[in-house]
C-alpha positions as CSV (number, residue, x, y, z in Angstrom):
1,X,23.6,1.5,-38.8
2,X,20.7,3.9,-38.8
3,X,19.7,6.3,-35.7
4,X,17.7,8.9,-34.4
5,X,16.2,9.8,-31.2
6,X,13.0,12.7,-30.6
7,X,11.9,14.6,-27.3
8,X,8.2,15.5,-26.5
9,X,6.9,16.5,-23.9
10,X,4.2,15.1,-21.8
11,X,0.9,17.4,-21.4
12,X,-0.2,18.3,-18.3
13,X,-4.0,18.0,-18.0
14,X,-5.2,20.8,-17.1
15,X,-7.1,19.5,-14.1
16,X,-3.9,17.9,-12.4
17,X,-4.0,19.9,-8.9
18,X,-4.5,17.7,-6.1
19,X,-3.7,14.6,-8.4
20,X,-1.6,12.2,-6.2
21,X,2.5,12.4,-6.6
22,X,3.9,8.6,-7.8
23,X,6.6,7.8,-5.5
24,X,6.6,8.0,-1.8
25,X,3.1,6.6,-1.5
26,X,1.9,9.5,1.2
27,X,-1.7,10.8,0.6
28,X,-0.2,14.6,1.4
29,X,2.2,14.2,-1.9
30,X,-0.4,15.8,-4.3
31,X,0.2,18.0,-6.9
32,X,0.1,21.8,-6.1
33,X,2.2,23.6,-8.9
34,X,4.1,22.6,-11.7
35,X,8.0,23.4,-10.8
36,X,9.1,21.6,-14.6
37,X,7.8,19.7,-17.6
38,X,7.8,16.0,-17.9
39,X,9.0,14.6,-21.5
40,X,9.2,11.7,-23.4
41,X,12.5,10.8,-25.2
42,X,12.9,7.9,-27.8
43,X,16.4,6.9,-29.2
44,X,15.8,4.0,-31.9
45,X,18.4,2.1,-33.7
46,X,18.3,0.1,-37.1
47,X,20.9,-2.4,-38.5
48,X,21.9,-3.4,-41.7
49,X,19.0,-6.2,-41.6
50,X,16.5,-3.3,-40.8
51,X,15.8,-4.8,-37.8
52,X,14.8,-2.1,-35.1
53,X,15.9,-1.7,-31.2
54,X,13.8,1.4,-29.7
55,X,14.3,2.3,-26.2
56,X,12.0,4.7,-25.0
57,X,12.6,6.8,-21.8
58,X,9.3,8.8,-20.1
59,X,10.0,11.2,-17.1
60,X,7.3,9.6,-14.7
61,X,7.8,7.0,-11.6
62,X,7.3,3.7,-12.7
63,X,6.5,1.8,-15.8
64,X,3.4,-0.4,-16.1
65,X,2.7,-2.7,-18.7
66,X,-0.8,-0.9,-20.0
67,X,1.2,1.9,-21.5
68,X,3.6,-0.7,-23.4
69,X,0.0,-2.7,-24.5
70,X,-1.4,1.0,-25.5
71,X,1.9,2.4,-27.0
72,X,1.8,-0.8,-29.8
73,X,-2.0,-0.8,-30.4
74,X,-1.7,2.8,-31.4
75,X,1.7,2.6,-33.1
76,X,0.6,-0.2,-35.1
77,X,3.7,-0.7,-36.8
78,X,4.6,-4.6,-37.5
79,X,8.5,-3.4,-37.6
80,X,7.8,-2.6,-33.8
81,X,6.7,-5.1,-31.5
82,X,7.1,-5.7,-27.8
83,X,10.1,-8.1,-28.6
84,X,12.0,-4.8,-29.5
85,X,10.3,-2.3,-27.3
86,X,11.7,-0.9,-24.1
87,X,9.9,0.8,-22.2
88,X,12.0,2.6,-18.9
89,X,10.8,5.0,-16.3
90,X,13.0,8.0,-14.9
91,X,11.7,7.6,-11.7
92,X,11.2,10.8,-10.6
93,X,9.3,10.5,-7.7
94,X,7.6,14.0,-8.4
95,X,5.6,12.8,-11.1
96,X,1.2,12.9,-11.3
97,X,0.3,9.0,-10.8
98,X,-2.8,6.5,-11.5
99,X,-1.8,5.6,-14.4
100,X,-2.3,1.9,-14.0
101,X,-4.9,-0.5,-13.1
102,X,-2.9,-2.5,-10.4
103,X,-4.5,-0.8,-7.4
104,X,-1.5,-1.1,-4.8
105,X,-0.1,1.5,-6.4
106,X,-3.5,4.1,-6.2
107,X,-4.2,3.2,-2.5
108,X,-2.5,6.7,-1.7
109,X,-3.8,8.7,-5.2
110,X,-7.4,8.2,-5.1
111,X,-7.8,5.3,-8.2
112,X,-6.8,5.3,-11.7
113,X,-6.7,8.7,-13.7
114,X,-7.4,8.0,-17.2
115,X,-6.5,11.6,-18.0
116,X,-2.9,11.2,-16.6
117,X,-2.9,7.8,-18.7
118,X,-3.5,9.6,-21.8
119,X,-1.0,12.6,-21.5
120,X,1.9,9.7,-20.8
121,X,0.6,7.9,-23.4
122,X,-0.1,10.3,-26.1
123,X,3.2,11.5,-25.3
124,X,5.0,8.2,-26.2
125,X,3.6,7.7,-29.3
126,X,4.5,10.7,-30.8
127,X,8.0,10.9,-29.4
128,X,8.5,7.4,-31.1
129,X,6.9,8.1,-34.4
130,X,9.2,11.2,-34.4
131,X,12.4,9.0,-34.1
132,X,11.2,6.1,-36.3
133,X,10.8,9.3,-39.1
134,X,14.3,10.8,-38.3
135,X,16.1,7.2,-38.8
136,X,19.4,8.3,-40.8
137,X,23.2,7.0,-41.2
138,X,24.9,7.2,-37.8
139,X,27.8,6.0,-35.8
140,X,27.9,4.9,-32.2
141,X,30.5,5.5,-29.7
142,X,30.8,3.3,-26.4
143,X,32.4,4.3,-23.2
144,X,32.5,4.3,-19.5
145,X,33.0,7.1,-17.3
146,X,34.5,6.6,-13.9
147,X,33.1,9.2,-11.2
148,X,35.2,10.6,-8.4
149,X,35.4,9.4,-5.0
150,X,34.7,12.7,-3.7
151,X,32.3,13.9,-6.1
152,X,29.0,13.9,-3.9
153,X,26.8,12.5,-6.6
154,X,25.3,9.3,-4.3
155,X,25.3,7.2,-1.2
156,X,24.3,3.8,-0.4
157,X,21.6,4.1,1.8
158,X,21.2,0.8,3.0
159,X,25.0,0.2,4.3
160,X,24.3,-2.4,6.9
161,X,22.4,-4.5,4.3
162,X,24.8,-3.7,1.7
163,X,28.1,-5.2,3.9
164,X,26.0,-8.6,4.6
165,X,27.3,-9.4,1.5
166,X,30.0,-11.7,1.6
167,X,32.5,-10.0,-0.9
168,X,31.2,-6.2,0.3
169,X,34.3,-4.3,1.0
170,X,35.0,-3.3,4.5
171,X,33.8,0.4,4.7
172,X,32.8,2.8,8.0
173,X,29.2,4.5,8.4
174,X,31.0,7.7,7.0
175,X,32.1,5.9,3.6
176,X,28.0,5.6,2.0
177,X,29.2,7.1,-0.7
178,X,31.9,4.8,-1.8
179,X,29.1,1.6,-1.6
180,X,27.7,2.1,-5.1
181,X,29.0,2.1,-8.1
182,X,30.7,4.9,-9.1
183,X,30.9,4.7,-12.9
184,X,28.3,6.1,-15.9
185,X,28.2,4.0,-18.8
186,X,27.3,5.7,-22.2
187,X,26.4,5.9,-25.7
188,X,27.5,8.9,-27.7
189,X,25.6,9.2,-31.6
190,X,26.6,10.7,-34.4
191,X,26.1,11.2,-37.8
192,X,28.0,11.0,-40.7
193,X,29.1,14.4,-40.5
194,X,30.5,13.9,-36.9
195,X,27.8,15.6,-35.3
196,X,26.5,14.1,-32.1
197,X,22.5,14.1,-32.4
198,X,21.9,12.3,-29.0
199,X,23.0,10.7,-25.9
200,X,21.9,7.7,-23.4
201,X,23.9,7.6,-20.5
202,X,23.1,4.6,-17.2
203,X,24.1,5.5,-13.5
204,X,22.0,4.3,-11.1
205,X,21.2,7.3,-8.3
206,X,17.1,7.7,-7.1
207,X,15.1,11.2,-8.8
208,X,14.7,11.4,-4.8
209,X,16.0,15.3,-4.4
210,X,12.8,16.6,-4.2
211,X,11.2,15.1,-1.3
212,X,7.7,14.4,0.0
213,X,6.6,17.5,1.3
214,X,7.8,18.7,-2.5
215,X,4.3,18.9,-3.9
216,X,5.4,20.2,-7.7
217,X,5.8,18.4,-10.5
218,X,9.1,18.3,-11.5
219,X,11.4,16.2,-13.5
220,X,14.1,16.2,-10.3
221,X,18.2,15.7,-10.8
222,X,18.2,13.3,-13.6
223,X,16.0,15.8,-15.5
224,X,17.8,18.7,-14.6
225,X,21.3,17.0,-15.9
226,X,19.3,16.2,-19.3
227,X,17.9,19.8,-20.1
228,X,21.9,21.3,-19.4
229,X,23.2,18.7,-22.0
230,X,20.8,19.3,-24.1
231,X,21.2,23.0,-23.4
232,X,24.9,22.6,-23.9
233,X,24.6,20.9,-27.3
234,X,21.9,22.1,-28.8
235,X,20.5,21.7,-32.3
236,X,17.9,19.3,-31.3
237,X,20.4,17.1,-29.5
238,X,18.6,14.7,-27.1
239,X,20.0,13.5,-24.0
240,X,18.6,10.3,-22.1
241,X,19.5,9.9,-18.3
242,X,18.2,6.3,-17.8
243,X,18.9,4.2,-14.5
244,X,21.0,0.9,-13.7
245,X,22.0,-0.3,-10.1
246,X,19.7,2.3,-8.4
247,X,17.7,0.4,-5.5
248,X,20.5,1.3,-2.4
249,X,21.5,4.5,-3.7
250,X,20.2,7.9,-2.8
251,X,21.4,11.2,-3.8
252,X,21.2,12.7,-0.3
253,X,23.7,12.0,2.3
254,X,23.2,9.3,4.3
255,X,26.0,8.7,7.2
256,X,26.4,9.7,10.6
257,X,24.4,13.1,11.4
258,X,22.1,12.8,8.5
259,X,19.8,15.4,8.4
260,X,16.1,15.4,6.9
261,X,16.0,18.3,4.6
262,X,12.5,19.5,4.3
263,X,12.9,22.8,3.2
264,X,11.1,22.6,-0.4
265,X,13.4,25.5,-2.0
266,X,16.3,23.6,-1.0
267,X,15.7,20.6,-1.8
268,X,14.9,21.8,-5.7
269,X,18.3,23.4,-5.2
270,X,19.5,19.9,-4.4
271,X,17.9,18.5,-7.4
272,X,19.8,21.3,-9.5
273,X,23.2,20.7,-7.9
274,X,23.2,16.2,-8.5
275,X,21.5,16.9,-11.5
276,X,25.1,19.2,-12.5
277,X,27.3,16.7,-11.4
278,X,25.4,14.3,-13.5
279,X,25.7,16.4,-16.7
280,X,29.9,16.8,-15.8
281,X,30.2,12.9,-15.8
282,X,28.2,12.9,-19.5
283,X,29.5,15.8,-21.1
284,X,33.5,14.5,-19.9
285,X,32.4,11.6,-23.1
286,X,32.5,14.3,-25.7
287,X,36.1,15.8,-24.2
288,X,38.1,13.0,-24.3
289,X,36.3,10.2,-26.3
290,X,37.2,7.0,-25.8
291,X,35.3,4.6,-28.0
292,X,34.7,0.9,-27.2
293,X,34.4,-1.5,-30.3
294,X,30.7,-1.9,-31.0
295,X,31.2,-4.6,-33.0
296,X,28.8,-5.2,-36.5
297,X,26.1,-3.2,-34.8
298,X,23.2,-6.5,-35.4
299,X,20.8,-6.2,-33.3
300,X,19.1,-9.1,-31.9
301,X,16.6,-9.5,-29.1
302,X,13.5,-11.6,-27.0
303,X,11.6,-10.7,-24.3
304,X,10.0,-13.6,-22.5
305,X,7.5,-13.6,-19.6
306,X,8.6,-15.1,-15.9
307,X,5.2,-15.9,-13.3
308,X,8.1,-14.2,-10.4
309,X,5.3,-15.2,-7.7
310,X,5.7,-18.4,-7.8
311,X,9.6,-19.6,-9.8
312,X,11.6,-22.6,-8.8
313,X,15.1,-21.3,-7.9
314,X,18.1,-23.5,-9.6
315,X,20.6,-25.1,-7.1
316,X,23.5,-22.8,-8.4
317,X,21.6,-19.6,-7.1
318,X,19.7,-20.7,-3.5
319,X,22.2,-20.1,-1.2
320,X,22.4,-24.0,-0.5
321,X,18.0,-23.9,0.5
322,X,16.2,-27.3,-0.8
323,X,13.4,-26.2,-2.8
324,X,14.1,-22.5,-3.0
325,X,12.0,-20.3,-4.5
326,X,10.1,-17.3,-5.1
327,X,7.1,-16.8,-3.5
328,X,3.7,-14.9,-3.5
329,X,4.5,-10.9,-3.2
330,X,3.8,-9.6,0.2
331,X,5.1,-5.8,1.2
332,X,6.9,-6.0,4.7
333,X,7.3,-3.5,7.7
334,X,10.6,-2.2,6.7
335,X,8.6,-1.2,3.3
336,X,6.0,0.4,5.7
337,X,8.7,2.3,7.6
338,X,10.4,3.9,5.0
339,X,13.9,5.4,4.3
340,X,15.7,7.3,6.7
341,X,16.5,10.7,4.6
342,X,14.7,9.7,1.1
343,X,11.4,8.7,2.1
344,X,10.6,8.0,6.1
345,X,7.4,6.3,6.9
346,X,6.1,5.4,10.0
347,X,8.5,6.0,12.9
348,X,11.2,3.0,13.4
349,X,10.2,2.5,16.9
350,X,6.4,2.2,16.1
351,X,7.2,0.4,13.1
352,X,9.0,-2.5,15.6
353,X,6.1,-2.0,18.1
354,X,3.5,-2.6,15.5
355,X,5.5,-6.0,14.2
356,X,5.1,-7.5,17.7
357,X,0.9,-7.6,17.0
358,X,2.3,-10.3,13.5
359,X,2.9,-13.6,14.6
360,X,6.4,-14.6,13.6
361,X,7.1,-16.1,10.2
362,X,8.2,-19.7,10.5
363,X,11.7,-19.8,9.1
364,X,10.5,-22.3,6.2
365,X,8.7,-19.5,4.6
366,X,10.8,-18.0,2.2
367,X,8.9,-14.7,3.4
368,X,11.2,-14.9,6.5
369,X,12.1,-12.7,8.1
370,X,10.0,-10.1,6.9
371,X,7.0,-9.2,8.9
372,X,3.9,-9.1,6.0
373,X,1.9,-5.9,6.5
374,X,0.3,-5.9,2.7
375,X,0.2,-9.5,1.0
376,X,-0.4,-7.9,-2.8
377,X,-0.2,-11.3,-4.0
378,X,-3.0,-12.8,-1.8
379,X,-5.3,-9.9,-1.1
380,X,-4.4,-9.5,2.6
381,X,-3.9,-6.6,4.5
382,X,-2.3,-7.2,8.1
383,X,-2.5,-10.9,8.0
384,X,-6.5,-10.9,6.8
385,X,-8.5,-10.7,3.7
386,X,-11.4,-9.5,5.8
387,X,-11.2,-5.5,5.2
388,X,-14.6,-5.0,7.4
389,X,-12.0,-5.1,10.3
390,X,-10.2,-2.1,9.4
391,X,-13.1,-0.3,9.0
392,X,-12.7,2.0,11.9
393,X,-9.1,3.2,11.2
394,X,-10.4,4.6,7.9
395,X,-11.6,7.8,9.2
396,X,-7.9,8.2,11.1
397,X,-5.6,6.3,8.5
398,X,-6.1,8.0,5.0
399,X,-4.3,5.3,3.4
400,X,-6.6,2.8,4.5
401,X,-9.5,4.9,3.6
402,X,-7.7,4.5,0.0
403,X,-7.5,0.2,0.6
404,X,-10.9,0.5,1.4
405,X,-12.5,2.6,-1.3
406,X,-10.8,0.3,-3.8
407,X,-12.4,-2.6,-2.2
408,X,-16.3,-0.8,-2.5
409,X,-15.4,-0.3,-6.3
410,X,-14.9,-3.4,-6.3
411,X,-11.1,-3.0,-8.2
412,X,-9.2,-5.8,-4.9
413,X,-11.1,-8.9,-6.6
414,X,-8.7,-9.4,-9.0
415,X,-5.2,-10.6,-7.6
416,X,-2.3,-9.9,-7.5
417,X,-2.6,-6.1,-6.6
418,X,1.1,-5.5,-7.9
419,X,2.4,-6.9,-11.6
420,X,4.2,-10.7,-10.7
421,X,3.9,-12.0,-14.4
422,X,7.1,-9.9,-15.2
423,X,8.4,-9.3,-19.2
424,X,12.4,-9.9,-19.0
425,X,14.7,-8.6,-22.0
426,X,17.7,-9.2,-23.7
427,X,18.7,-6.5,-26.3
428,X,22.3,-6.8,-28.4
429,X,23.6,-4.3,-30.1
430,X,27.1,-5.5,-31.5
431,X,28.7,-6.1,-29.0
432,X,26.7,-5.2,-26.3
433,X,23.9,-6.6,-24.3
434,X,21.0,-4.3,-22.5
435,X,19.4,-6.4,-19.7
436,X,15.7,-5.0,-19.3
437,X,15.4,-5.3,-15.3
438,X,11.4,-4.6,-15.2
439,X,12.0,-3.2,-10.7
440,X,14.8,-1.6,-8.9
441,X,18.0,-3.5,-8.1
442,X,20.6,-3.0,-5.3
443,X,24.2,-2.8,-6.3
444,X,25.0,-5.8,-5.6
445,X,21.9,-7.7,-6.9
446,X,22.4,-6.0,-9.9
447,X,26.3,-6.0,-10.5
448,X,25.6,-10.5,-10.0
449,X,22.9,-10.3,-12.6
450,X,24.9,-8.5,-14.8
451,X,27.7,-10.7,-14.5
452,X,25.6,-13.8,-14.8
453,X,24.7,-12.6,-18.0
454,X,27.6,-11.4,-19.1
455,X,28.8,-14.9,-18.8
456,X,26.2,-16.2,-20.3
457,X,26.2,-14.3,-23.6
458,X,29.9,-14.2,-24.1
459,X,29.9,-17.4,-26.1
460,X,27.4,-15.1,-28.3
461,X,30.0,-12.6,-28.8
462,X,28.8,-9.9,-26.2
463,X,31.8,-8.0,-24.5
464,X,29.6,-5.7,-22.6
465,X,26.1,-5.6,-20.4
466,X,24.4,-2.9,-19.1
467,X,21.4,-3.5,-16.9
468,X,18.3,-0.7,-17.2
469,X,16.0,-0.8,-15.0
470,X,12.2,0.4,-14.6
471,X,11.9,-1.3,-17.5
472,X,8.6,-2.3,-19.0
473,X,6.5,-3.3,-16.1
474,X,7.3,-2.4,-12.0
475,X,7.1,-5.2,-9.3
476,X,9.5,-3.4,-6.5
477,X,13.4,-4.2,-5.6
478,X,15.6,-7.0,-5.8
479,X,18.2,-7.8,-3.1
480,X,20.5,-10.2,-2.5
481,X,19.3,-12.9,-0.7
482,X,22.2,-11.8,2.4
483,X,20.4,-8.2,2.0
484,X,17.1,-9.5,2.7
485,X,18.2,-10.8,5.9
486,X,18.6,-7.6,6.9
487,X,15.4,-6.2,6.5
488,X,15.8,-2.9,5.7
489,X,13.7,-0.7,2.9
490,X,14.9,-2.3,0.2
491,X,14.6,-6.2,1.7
492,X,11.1,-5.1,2.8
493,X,10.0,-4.4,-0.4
494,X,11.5,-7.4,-2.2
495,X,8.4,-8.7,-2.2
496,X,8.8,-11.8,-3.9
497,X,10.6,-13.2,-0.5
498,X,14.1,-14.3,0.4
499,X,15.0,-16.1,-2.8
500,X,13.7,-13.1,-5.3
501,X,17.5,-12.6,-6.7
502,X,17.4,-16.6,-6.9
503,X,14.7,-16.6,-9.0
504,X,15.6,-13.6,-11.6
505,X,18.9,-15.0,-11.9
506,X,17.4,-18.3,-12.9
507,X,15.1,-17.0,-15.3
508,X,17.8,-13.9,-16.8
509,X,19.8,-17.5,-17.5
510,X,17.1,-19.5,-19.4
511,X,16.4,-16.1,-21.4
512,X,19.8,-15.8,-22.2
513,X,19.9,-19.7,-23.6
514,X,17.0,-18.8,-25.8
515,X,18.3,-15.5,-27.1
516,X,21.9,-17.6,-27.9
517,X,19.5,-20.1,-29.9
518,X,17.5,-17.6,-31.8
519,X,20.8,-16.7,-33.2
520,X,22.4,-19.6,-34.0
């Protein structure tokens, strides 16, 4: 096997201040300083077939699918394709945004920024013709590092939802942090000499540190833990902190007497602090390795695109529903109200004020029980695609004032407002399986996908799957369909409706039955 892996950073255009912050979606997050540098890092892997595998990991919020289409037009390199291209997003939340065309996601930022498009993208290309150039002999070493119970490093921030699963574990409001998983799975690379040139770690915690009155650019904890390995290393080494299960998990407390921290100094401290404990759990790989077998190191792949808006759910994964499926993305109230410590939005008690003004959902809709405040799939806003009614909030409700500016441009005609023809991925390296997840997952959404699959490919040979997510496109989370219920956050911004876990499970399983035949 060959490897290498490159870092470059992102250029900041020089007209940034008072672009919008990608994250929170509040129209005060705008950027007013520039607290770190965002980069680009590229780790790319050849077998003895010279096929390639390139996974490519930018410090910004979400991934869209114009910066994959860009990245391959300029590459134009027939060894790289989007069959072997992943694309994954840090998720900082402290990142410049409008750098895509679907306009739910520039309601709060004032439209697309072609200058923040360009910086991203420049960015990428050059960090993955660096890697593509440094391809030399290498060896990789597998493992999996458990994390201490007491180690504050994340907590489930959805416990309530999270224990409506039927094989949750019984825990008490002051036991968050014990609700996620607690393990970082990683690669080490070396090469032939012994030396380690780079490192991609998975653990699934939100860049949420730095909060939303935190209006700097910065790269938050999971960019902090990369620059001290990096640091610690050094030599060029190249450390990639990607995600995994991350939709429940925050990295600030959340239990009983949870506090809002809004002073901005320290929350950066608290960026620096998770982003340390992250770095221990990586660095702990090069003290006591413990290699998994990898296997012959082939690497095989296919990416196939799923309409999630509108997917028949198989019988195995509908919870016992006739006719289940995923439906037409719509944003709910919990959505609009936030998370309690990470992200709040509108008060809770004029969030469930406001939902009495919705008529109910009939339980047949596989929305239910989500109150619909933005139907991104359908082009309505508060139950109506007539915008001319909400004309006199937008001198009071800047958001709306963004909803409404899109619609003079004329840039709401085109539907769906958020990406629902979704690219899903299935990467093998020897013995081990990368599961491109193009959203956010909950734990234990994500720990049944990755079992499914897991299942699924064994026959193929694969031992191991990991599950990285913000990959390639962004649609918003997945929970279980006994999360959903519950309608917090995360089940508010499922938006693809009750059965939305149905419906990637189904497709993950045909993509998996095509990736086994292209390899037979």
């Amino acid at each position: 096997m060959r490897a290498a892996a490159s870092k470059v950073t992102i250029r900041i255009p020089d007209d940034i201040m008072g672009t919008g912050l990608m994250g929170y979606g509040i129209t005060t997050n705008i950027v007013q300083g520039i607290e770190t540098d965002l980069h680009v890092r590229t780790a790319c892997f050849e077998d003895e077939q010279q096929q390639l595998f390139l996974f490519v990991h930018a410090e910004i919020g979400l991934m869209f699918p114009e910066l994959k289409e860009t990245l391959l037009a300029a590459l134009a390199d027939p060894r790289v394709t989007e069959q072997n291209l992943m694309l994954v997003a840090q998720h900082t939340h402290s990142g410049p945004g409008g750098y895509t065309h679907f306009p739910f996601y520039n309601f709060t930022l004032g439209g697309f920024k072609p200058h923040v498009f360009e910086a991203i993208s420049e960015a990428m290309l050059a960090s993955v013709k660096q890697a593509l150039a440094g391809l030399k002999p290498a060896v990789l070493e597998q493992q999996r590092e458990r994390i201490a119970d007491e180690m504050p490093i994340g907590y489930n921030r959805s416990l309530r939802a999270y224990l409506r699963n039927p094989a949750a574990e019984k825990l008490m409001p002051d036991q968050t942090h014990l609700a996620f998983e607690r393990a970082m799975d990683i690669w080490n690379v070396r090469d032939t000499s012994g030396k380690y040139i780079f490192q991609i770690n998975w653990f699934g915690v939100h860049p949420t540190s730095c909060g939303n009155n935190f209006n700097r650019i910065c790269f938050d904890n999971k960019g902090y833990a990369a620059e001290l390995l990096e640091r610690e290393r050094g030599d060029g080494f190249v450390a990639i902190f990607a995600q995994q299960l991350t939709g429940d998990v925050s990295p600030n407390y959340h239990g009983p007497d949870q506090k809002l921290i809004r002073n901005t100094r320290k929350q950066l401290q608290n960026a620096k602090d998770n982003g340390a404990l992250q770095y221990e759990v990586a660095r702990s790989s090069f003290l006591q390795p413990a290699p998994m077998p990898n296997g012959d190191n082939k690497i095989q792949f296919r990416l196939k695109e799923f309409n999630l808006g509108s997917l028949p759910v198989a019988a195995e994964f509908s919870n016992g529903e006739a006719g289940a499926a995923s439906v037409s993305a719509a944003h709910g109230m919990a959505f609009i109200q936030g998370t309690p410590v990470d992200g709040p939005g509108i008060p809770v008690a004029l969030g469930k004020l406001a939902s009495r003004w919705f008529k109910p959902l009939d339980p047949g809709n596989f929305q239910y029980p989500k109150v619909p405040v933005l139907e991104s799939g359908t082009g309505k806003v508060a139950g109506t695609s007539d915008l001319s009614k909400f004309r006199m909030l937008g001198p009071f409700e800047k958001t709306m004032q963004g909803i409404l500016w899109h619609k003079k441009q004329g840039l709401l005609e085109k539907l769906p407002w958020t990406p629902a023809i979704l690219p899903l991925q299935v990467v093998r390296l020897g013995h081990t399986a990368i599961i491109g997840f193009p959203g956010e997952i909950t734990t234990t959404a994500g720990r049944i996908l990755r079992s499914m699959c897991l299942e699924a490919l064994r026959p193929a040979g694969v031992e191991k799957v990991l599950i990285s997510t913000y990959a390639n496109s962004y649609f918003g989370y997945c929970t279980t369909y006994h999360e959903y219920m519950e309608q917090a956050y995360e089940g508010g911004h499922t938006v693809f409706g009750r059965h939305t876990h149905g419906a990637f499970l189904t497709a993950y399983k045909q993509l998996i039955q095509e990736f086994i035949s292209d390899g037979k």
